[in-house]
C-alpha positions as CSV (number, residue, x, y, z in Angstrom):
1,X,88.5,-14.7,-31.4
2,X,86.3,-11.6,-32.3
3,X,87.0,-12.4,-36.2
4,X,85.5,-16.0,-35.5
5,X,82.1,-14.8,-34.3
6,X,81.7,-12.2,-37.2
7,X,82.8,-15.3,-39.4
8,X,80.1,-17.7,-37.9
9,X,77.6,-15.3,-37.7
10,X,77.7,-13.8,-41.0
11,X,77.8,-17.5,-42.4
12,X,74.5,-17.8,-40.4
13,X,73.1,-15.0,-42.1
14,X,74.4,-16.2,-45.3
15,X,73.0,-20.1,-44.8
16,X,69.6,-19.0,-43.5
17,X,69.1,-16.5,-46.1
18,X,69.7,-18.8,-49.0
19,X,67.6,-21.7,-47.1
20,X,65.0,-19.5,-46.7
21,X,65.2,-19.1,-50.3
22,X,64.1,-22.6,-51.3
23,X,60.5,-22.6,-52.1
24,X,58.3,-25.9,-52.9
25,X,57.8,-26.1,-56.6
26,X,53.8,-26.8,-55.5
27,X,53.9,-23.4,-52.8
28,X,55.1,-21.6,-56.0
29,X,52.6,-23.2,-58.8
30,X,49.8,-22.4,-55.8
31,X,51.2,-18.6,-55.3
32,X,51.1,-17.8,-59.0
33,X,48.2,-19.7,-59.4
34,X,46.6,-16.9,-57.0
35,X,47.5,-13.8,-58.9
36,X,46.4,-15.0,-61.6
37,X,42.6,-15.9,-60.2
38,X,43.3,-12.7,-58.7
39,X,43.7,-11.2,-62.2
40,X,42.1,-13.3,-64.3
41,X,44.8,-14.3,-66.4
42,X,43.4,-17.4,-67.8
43,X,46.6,-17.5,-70.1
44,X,48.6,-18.0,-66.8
45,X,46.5,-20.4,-65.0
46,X,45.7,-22.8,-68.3
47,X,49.6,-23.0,-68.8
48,X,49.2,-25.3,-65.9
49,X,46.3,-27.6,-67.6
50,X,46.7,-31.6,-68.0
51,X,45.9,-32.8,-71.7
52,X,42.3,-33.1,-69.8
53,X,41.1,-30.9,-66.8
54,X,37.6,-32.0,-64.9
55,X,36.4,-28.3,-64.5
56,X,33.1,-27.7,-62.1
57,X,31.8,-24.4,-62.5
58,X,28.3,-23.2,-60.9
59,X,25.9,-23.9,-63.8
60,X,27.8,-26.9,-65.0
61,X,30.5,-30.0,-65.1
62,X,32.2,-31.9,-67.6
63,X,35.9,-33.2,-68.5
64,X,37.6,-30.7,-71.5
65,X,41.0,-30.8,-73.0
66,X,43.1,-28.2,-72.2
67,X,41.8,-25.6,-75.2
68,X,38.2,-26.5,-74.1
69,X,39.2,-26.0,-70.6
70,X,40.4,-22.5,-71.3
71,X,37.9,-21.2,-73.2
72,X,35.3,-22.6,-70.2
73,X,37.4,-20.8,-67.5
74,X,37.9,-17.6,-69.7
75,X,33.6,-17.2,-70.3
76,X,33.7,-18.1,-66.7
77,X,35.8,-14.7,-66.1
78,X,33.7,-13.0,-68.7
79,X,30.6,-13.4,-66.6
80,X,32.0,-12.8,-63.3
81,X,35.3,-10.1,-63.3
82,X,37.9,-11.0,-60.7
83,X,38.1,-8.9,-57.9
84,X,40.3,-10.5,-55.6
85,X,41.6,-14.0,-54.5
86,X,42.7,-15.3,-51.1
87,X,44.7,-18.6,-51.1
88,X,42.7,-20.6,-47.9
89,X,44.4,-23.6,-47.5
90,X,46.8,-25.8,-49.5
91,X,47.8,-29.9,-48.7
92,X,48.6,-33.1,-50.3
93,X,46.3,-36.2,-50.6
94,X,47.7,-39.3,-51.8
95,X,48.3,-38.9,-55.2
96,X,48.5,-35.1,-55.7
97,X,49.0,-31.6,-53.9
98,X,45.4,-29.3,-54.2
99,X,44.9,-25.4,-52.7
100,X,41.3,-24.1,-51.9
101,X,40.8,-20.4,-51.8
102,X,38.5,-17.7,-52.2
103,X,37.1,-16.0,-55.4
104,X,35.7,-12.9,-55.2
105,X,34.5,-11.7,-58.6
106,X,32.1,-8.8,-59.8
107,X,29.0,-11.5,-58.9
108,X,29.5,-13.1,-55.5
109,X,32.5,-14.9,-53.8
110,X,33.2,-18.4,-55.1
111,X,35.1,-21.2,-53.8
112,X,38.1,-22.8,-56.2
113,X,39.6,-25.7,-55.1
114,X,42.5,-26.6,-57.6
115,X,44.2,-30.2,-57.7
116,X,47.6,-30.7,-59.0
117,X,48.8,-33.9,-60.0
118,X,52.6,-34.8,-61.3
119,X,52.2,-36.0,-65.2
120,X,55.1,-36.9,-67.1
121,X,57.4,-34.8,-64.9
122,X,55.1,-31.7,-64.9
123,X,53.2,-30.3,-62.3
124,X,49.7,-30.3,-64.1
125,X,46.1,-29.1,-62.9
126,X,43.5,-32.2,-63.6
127,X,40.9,-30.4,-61.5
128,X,39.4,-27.6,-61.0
129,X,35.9,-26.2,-58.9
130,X,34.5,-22.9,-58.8
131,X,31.8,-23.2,-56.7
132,X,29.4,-21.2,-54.8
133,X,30.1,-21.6,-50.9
């Protein structure tokens, strides 16, 4: 009897840890999406670009293909040198996932609210604001 409970409750153990294991593929675009605001890695964070991104920065707003988009988002960084990032909030609406979070760079705090849409299979960023709160 005693070898059965070590038995079940090591295959508790076992279950719950590799459950717990099992992370949404939008938690885990969202949580290296934040290091890399955090950082500034705009490498990292335009691997995640559609074909064509609607980026909204503070002193402008226009629709760029992913290269464009990059180069906007890395004189972005440039100007203002990450300092942090705190990851607010995260949902779904009814055609993509989105996470809103805090900036805070060398010139202010900053809102960024990312959306996330599946394209061809891919989980790919079509949106992106940085705005001032």
């Amino acid at each position: 009897m005693k070898k059965l409970q070590v038995f079940v409750i090591l295959s508790l153990i076992f279950s719950l840890s590799t459950f717990g294991n099992i992370i949404d593929p939008e938690q885990e675009i969202f949580a290296e999406l934040s290091t890399s605001f955090k950082s500034g890695n705009v490498k990292e964070i335009a691997k995640y670009f559609a074909k064509t991104v609607d980026v909204t920065l503070p002193s402008s707003e226009d629709q760029y293909s992913k290269s464009q988009a990059e180069i906007v988002l890395k004189n972005f960084f440039d100007g203002h040198t990450p300092a942090g990032f705190t990851l607010e909030h995260q949902g779904a609406s009814n055609n993509g996932k989105y996470m809103v979070g805090s900036l805070m760079t060398s010139k202010g705090i900053f809102k960024v609210y990312v959306f996330v849409r599946d394209i061809g299979g891919q989980k790919s960023i079509s949106e992106l604001k940085i705005e001032t709160p």
